[in-house]
mmCIF file as gemmi writes it, N, C-alpha and C atoms, coordinates in Angstrom:
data_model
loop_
_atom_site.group_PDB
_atom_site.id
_atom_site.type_symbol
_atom_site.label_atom_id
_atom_site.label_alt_id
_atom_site.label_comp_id
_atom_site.label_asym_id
_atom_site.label_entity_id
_atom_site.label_seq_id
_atom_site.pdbx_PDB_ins_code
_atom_site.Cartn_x
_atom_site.Cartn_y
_atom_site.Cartn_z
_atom_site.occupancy
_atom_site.B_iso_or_equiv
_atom_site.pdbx_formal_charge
_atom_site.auth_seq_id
_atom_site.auth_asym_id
_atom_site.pdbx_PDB_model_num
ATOM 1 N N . UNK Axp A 1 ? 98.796 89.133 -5.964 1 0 ? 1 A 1
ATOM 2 C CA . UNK Axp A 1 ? 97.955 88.456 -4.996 1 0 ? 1 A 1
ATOM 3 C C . UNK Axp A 1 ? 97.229 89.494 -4.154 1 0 ? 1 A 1
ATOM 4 N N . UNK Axp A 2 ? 96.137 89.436 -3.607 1 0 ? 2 A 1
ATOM 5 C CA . UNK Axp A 2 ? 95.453 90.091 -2.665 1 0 ? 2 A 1
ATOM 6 C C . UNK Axp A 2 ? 94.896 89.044 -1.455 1 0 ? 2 A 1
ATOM 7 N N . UNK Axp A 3 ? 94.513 90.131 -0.428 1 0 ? 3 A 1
ATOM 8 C CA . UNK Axp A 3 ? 94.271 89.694 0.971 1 0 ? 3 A 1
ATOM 9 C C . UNK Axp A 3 ? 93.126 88.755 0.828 1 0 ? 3 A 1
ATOM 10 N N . UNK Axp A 4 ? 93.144 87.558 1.285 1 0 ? 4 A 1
ATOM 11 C CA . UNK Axp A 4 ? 92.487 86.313 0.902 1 0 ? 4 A 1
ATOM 12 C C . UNK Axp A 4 ? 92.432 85.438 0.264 1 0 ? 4 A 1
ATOM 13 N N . UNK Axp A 5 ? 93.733 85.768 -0.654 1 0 ? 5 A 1
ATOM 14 C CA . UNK Axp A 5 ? 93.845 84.441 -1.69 1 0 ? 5 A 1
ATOM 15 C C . UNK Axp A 5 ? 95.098 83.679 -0.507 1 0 ? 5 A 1
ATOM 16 N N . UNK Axp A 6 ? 94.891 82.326 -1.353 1 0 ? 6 A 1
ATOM 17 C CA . UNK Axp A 6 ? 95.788 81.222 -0.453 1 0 ? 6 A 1
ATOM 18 C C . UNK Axp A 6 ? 97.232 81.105 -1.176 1 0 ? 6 A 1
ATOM 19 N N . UNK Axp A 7 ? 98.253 80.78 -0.127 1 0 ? 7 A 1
ATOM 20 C CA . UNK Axp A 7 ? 99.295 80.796 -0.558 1 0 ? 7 A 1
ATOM 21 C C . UNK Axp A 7 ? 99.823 79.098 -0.188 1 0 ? 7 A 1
ATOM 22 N N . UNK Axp A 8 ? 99.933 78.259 -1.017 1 0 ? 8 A 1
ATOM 23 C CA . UNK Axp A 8 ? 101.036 77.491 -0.776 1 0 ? 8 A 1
ATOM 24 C C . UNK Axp A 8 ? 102.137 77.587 -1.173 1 0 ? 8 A 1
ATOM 25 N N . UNK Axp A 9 ? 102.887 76.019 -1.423 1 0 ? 9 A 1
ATOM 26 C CA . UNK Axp A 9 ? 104.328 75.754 -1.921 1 0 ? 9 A 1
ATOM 27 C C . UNK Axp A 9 ? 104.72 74.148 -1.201 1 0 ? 9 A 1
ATOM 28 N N . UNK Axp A 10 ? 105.477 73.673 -2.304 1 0 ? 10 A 1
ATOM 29 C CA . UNK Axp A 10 ? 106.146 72.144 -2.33 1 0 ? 10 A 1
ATOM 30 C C . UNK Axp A 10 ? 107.493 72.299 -2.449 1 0 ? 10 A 1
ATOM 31 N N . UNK Axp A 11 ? 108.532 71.189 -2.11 1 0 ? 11 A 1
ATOM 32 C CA . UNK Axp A 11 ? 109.791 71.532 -2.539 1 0 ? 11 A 1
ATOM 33 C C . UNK Axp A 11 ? 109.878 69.417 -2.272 1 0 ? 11 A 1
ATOM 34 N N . UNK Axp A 12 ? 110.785 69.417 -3.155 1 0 ? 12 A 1
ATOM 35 C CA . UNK Axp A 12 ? 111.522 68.125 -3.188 1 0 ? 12 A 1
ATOM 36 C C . UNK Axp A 12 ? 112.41 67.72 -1.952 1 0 ? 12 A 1
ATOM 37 N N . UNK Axp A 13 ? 112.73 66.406 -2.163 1 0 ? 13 A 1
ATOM 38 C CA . UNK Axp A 13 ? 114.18 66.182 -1.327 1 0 ? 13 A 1
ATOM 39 C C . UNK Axp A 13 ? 115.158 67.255 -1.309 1 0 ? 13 A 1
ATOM 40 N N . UNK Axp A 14 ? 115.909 67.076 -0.113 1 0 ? 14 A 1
ATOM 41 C CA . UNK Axp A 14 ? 116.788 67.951 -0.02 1 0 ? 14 A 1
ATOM 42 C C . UNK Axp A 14 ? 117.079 68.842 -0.325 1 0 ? 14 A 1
ATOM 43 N N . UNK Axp A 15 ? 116.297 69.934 -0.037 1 0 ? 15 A 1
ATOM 44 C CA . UNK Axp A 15 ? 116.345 70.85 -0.607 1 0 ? 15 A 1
ATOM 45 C C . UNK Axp A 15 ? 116.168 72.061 1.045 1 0 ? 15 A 1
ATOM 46 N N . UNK Axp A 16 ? 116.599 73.268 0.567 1 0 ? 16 A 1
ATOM 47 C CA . UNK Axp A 16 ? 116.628 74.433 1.61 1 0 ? 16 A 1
ATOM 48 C C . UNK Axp A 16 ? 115.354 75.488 0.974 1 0 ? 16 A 1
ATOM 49 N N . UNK Axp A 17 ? 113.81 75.792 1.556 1 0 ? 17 A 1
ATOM 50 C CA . UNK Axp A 17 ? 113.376 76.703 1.075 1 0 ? 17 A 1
ATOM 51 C C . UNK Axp A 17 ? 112.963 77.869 1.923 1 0 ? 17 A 1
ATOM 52 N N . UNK Axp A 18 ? 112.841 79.119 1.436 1 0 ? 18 A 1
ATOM 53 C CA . UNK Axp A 18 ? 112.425 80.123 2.422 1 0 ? 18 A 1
ATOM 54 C C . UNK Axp A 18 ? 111.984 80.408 1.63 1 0 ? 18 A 1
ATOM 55 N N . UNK Axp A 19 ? 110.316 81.059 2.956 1 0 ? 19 A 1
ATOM 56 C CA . UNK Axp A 19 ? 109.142 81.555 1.943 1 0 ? 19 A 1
ATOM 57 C C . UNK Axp A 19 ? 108.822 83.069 2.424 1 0 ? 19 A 1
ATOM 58 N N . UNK Axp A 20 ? 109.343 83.667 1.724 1 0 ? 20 A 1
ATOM 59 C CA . UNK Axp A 20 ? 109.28 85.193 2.101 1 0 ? 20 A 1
ATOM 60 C C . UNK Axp A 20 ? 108.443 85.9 1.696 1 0 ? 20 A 1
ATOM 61 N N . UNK Axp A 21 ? 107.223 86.031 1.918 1 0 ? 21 A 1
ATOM 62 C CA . UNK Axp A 21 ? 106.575 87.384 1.119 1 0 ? 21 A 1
ATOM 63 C C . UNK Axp A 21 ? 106.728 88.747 0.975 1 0 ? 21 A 1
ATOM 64 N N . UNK Axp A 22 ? 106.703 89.232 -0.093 1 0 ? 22 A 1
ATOM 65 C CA . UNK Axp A 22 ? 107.075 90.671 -0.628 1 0 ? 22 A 1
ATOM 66 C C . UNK Axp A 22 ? 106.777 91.48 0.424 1 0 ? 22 A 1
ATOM 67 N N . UNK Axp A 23 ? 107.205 92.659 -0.186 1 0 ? 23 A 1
ATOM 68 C CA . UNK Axp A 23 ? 107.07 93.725 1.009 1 0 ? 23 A 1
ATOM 69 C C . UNK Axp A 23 ? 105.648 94.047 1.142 1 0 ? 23 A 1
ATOM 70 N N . UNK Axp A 24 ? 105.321 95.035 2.231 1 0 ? 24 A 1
ATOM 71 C CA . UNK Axp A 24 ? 104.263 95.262 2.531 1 0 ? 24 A 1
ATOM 72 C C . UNK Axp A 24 ? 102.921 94.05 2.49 1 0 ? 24 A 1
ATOM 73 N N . UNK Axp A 25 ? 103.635 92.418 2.228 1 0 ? 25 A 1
ATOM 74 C CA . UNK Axp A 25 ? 102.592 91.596 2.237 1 0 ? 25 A 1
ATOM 75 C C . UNK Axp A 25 ? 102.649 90.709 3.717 1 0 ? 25 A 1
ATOM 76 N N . UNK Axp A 26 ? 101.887 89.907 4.325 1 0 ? 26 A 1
ATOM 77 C CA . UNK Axp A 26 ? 101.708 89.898 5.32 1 0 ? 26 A 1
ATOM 78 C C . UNK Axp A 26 ? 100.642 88.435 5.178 1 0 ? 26 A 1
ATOM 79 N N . UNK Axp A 27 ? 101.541 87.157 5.738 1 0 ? 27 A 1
ATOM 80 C CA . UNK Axp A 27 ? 100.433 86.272 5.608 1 0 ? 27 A 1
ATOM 81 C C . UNK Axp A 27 ? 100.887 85.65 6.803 1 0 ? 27 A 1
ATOM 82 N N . UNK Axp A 28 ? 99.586 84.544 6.831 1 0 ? 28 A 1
ATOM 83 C CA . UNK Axp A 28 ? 99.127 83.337 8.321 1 0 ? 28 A 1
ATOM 84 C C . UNK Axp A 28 ? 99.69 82.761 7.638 1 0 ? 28 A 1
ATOM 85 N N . UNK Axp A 29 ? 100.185 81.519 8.017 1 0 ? 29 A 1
ATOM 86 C CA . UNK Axp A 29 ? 100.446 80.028 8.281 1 0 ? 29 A 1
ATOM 87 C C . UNK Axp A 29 ? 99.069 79.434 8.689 1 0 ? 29 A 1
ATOM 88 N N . UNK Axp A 30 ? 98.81 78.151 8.174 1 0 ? 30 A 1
ATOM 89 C CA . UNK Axp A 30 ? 98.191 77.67 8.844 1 0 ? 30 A 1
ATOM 90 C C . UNK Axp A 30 ? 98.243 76.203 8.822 1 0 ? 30 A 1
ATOM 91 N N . UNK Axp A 31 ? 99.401 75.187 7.885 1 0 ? 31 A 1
ATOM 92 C CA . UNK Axp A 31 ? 100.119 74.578 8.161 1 0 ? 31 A 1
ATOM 93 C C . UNK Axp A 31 ? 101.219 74.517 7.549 1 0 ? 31 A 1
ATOM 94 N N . UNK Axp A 32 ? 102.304 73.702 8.058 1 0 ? 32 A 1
ATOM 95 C CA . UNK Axp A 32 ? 103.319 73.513 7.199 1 0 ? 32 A 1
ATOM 96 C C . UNK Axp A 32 ? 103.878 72.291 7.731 1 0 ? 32 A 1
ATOM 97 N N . UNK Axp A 33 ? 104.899 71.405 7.381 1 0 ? 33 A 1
ATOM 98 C CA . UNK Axp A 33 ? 105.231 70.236 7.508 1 0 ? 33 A 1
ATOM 99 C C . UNK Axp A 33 ? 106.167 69.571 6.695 1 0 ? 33 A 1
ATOM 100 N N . UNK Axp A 34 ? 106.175 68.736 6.487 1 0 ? 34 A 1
ATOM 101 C CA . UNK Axp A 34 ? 107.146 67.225 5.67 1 0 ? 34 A 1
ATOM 102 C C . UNK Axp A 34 ? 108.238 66.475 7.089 1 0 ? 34 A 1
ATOM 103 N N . UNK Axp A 35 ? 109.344 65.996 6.33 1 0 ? 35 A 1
ATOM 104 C CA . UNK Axp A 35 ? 109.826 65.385 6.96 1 0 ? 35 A 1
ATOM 105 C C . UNK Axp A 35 ? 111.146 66.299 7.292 1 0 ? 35 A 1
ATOM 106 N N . UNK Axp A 36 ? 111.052 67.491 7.686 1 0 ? 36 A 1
ATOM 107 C CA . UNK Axp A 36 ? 111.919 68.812 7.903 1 0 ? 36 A 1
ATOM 108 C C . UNK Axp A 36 ? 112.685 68.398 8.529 1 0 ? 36 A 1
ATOM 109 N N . UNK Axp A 37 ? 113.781 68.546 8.757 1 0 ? 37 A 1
ATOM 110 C CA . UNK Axp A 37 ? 114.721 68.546 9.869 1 0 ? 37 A 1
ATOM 111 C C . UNK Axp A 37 ? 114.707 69.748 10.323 1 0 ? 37 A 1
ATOM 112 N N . UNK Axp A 38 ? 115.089 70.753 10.096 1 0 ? 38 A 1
ATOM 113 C CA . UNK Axp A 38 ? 114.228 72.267 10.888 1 0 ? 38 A 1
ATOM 114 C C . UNK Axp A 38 ? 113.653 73.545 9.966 1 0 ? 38 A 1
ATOM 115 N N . UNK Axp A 39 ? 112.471 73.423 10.905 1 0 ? 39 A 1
ATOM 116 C CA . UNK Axp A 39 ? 112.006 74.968 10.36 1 0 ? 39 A 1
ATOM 117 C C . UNK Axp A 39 ? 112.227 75.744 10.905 1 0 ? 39 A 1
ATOM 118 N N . UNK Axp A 40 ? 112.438 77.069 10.343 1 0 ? 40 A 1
ATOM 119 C CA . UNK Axp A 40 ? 113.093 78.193 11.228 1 0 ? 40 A 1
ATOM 120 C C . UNK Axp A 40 ? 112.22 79.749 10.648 1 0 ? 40 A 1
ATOM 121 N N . UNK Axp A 41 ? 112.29 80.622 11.923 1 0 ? 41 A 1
ATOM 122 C CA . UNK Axp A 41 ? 111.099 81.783 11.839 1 0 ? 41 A 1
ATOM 123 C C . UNK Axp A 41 ? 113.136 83.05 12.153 1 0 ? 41 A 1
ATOM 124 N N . UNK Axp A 42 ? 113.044 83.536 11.012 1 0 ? 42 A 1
ATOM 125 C CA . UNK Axp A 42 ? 114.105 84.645 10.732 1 0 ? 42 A 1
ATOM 126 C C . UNK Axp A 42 ? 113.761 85.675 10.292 1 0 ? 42 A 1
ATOM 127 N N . UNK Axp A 43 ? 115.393 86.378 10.3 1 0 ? 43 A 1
ATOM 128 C CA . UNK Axp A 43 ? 114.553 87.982 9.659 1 0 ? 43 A 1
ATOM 129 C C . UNK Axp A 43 ? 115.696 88.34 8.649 1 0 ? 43 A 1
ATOM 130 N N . UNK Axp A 44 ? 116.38 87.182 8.324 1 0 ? 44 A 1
ATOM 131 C CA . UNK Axp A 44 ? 117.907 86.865 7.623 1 0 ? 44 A 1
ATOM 132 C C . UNK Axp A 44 ? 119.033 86.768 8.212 1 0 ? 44 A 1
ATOM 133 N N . UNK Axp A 45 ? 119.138 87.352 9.428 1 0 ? 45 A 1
ATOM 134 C CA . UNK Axp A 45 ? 120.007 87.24 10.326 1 0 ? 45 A 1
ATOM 135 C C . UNK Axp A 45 ? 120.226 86.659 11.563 1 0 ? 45 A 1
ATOM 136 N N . UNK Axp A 46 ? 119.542 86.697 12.598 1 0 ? 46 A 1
ATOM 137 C CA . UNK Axp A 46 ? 119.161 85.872 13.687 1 0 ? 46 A 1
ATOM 138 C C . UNK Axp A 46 ? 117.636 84.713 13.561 1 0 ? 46 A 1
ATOM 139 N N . UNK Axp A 47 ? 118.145 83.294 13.587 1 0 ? 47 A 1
ATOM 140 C CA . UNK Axp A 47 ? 116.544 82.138 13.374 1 0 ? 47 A 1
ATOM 141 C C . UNK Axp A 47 ? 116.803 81.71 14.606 1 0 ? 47 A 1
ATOM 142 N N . UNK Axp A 48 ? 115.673 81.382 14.824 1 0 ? 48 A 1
ATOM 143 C CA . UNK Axp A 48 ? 114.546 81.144 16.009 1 0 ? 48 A 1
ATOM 144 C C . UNK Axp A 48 ? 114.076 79.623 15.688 1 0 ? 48 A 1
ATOM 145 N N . UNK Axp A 49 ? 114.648 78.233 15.942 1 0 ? 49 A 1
ATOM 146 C CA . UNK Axp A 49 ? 113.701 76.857 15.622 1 0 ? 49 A 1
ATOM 147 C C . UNK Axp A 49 ? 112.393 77.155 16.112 1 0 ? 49 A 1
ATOM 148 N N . UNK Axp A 50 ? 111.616 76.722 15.542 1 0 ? 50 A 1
ATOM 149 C CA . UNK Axp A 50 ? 109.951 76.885 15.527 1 0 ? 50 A 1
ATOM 150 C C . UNK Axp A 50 ? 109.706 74.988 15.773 1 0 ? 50 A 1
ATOM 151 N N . UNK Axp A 51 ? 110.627 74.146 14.783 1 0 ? 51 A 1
ATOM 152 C CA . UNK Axp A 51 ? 110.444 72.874 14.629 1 0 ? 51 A 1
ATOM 153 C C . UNK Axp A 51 ? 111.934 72.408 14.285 1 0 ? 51 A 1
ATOM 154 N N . UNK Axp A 52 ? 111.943 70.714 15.015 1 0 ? 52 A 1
ATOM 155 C CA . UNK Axp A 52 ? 113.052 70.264 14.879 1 0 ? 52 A 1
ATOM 156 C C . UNK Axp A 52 ? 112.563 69.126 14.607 1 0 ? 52 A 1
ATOM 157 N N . UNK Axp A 53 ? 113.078 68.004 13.985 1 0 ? 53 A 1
ATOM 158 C CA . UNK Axp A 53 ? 112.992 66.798 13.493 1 0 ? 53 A 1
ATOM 159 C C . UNK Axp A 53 ? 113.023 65.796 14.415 1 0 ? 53 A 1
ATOM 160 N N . UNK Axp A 54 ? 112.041 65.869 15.92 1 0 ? 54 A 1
ATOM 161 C CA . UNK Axp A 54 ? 112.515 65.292 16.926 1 0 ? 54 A 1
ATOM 162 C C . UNK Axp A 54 ? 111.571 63.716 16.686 1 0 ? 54 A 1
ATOM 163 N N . UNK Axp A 55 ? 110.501 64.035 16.324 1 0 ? 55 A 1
ATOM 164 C CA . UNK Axp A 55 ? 109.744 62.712 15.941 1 0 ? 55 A 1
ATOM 165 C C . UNK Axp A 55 ? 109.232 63.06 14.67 1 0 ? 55 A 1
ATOM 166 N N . UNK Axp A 56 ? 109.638 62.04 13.708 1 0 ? 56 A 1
ATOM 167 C CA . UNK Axp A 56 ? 109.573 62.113 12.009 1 0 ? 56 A 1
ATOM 168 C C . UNK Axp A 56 ? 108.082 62.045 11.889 1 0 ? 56 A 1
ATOM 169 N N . UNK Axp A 57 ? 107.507 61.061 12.662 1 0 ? 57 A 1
ATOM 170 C CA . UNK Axp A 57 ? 106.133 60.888 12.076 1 0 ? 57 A 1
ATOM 171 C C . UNK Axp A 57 ? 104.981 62.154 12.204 1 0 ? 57 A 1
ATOM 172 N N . UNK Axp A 58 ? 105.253 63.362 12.262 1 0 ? 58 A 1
ATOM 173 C CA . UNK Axp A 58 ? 105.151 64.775 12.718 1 0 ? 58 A 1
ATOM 174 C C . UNK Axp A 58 ? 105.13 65.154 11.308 1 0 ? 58 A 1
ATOM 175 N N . UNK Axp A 59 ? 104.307 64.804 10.512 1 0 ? 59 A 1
ATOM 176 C CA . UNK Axp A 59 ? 103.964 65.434 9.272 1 0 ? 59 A 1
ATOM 177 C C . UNK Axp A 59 ? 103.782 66.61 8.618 1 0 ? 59 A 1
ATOM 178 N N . UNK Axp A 60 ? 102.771 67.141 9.305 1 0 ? 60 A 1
ATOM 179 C CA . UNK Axp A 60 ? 102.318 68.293 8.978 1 0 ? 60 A 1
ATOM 180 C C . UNK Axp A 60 ? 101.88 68.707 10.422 1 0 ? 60 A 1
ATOM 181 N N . UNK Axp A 61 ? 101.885 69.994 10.306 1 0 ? 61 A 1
ATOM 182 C CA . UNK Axp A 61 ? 101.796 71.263 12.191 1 0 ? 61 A 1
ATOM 183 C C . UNK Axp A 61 ? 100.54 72.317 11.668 1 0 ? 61 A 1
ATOM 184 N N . UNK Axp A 62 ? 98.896 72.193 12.299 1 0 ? 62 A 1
ATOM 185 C CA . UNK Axp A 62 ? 98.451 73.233 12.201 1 0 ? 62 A 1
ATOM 186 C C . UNK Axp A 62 ? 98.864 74.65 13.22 1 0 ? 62 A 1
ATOM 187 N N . UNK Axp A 63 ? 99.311 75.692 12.516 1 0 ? 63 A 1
ATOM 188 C CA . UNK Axp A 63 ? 99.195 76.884 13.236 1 0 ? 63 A 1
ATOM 189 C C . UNK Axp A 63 ? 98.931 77.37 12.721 1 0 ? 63 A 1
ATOM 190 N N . UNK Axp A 64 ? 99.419 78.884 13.683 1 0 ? 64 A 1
ATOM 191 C CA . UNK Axp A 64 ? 98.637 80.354 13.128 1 0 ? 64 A 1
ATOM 192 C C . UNK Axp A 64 ? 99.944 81.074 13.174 1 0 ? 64 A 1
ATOM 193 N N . UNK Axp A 65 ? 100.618 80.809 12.248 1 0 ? 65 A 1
ATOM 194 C CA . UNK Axp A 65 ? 101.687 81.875 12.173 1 0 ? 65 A 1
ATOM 195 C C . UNK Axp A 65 ? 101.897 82.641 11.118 1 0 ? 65 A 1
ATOM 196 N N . UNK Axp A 66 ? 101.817 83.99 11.691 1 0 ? 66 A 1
ATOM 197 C CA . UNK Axp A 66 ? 101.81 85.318 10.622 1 0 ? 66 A 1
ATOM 198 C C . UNK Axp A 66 ? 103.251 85.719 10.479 1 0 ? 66 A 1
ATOM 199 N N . UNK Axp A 67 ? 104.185 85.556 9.204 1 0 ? 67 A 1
ATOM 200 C CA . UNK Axp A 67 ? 104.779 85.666 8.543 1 0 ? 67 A 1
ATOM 201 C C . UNK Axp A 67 ? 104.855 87.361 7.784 1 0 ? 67 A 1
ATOM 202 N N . UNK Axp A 68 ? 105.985 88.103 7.504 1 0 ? 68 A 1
ATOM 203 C CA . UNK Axp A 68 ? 106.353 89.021 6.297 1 0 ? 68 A 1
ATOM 204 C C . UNK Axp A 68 ? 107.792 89.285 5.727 1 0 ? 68 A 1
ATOM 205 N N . UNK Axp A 69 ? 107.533 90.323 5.101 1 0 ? 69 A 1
ATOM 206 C CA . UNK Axp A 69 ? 109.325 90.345 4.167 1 0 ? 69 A 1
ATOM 207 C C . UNK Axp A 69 ? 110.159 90.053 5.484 1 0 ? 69 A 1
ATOM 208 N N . UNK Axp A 70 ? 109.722 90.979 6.721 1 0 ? 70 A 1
ATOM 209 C CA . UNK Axp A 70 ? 110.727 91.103 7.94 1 0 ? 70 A 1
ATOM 210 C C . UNK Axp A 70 ? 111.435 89.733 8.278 1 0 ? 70 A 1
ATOM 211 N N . UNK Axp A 71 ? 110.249 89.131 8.921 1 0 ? 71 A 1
ATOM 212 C CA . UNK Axp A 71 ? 110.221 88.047 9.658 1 0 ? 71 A 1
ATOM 213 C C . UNK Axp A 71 ? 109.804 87.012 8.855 1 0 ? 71 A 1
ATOM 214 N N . UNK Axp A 72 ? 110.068 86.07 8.596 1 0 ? 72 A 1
ATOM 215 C CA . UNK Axp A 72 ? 109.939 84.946 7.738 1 0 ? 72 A 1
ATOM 216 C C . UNK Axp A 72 ? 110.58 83.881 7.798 1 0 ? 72 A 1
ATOM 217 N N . UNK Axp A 73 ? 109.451 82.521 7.213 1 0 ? 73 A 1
ATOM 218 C CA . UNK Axp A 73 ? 110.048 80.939 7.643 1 0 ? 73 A 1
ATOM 219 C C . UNK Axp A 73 ? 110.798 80.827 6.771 1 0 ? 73 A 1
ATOM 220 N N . UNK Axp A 74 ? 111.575 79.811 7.193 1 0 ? 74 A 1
ATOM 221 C CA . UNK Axp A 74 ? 112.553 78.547 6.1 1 0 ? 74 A 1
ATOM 222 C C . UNK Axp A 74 ? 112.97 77.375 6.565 1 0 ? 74 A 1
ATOM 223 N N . UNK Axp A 75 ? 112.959 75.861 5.702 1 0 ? 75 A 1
ATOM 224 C CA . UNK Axp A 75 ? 112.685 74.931 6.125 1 0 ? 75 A 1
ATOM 225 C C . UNK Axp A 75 ? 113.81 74.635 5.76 1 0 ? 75 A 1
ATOM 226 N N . UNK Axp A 76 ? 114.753 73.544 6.212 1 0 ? 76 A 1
ATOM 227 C CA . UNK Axp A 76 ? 116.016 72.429 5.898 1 0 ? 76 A 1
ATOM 228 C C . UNK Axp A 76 ? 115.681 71.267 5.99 1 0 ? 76 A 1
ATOM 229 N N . UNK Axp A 77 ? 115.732 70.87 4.774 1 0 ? 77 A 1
ATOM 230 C CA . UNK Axp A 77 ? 115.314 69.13 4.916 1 0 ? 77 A 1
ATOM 231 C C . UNK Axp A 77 ? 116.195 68.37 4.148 1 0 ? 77 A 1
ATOM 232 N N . UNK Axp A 78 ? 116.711 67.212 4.559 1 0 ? 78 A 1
ATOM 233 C CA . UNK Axp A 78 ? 117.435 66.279 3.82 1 0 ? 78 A 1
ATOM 234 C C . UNK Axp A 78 ? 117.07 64.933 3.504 1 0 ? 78 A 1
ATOM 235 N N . UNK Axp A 79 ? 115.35 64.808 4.422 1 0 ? 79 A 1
ATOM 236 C CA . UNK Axp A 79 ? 115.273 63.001 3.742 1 0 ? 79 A 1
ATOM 237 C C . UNK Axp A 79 ? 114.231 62.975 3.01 1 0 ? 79 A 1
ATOM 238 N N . UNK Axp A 80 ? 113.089 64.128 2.795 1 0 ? 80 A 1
ATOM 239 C CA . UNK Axp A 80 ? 111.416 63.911 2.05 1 0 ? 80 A 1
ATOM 240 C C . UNK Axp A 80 ? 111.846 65.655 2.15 1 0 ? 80 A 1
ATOM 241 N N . UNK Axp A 81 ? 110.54 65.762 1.017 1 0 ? 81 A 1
ATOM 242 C CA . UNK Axp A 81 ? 110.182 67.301 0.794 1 0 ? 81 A 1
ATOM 243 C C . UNK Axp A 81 ? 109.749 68.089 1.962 1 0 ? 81 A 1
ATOM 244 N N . UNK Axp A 82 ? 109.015 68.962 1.672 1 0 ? 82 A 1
ATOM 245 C CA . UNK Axp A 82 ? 108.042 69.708 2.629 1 0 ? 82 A 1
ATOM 246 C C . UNK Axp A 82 ? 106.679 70.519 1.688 1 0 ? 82 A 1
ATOM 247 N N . UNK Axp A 83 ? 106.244 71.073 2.946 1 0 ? 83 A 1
ATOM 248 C CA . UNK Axp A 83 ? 104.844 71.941 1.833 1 0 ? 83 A 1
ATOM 249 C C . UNK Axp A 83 ? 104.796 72.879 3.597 1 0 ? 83 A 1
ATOM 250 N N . UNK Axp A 84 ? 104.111 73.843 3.057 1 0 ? 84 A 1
ATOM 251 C CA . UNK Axp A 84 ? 103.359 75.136 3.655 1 0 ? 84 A 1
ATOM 252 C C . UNK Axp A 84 ? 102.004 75.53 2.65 1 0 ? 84 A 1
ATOM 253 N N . UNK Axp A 85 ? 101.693 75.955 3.856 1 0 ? 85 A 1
ATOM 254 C CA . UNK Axp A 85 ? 99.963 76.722 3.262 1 0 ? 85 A 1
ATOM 255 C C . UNK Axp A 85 ? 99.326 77.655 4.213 1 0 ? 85 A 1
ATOM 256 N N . UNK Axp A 86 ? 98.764 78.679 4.026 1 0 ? 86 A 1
ATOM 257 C CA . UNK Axp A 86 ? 98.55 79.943 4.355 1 0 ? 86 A 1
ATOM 258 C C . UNK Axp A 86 ? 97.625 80.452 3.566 1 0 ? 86 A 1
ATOM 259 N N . UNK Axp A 87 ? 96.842 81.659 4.414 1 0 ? 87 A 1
ATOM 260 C CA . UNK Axp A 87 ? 96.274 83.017 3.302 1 0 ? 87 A 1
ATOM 261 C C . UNK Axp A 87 ? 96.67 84.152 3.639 1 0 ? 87 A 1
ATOM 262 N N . UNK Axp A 88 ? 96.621 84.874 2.823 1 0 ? 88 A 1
ATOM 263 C CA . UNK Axp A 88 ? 97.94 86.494 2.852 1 0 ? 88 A 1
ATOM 264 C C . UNK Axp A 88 ? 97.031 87.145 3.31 1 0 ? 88 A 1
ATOM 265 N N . UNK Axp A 89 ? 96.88 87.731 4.593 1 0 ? 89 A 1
ATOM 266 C CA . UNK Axp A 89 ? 96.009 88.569 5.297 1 0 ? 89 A 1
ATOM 267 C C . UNK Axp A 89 ? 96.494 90.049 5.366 1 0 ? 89 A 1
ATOM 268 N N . UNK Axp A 90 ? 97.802 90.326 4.446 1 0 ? 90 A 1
ATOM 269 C CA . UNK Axp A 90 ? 97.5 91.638 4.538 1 0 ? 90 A 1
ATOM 270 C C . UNK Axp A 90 ? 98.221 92.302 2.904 1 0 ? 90 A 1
């Protein structure tokens, strides 16, 4: 991949995903969502909730969150999938 191509990803029910990009890669967020029960911003060891499952109808979240190998999301969901989408800005 190079700087400007788009990055998504889907995951089913119940399922746990973390989206880590490789080293030295470096991407935005610019949404992510489903019916998460939490998303979380880590570095494998200490997470940070970003999002909690406080009102379901909370689909999808535009931001701007820059993500890498370091620091990186992961979602826990147990009743609907999720999705993220981004472009790798570095």
């Amino acid at each position: 991949m190079a700087v400007g191509d788009i990055v998504n990803g889907l995951s089913v029910a119940a399922a746990v995903v973390a989206f880590q990009p490789a080293v030295g890669v470096s991407v935005c967020l610019t949404a992510y969502g489903g019916w998460t029960d939490v998303s979380r911003l880590t570095d494998g060891v200490t997470p940070a909730i970003i999002r909690s499952n406080v009102n379901a109808t909370t689909l999808s979240q535009p931001v701007k969150l820059f993500i890498n190998n370091t620091n990186y999301i992961d979602f826990y969901s147990n009743a609907s999938g999720i999705h993220y989408s981004g472009v790798q800005v570095q």
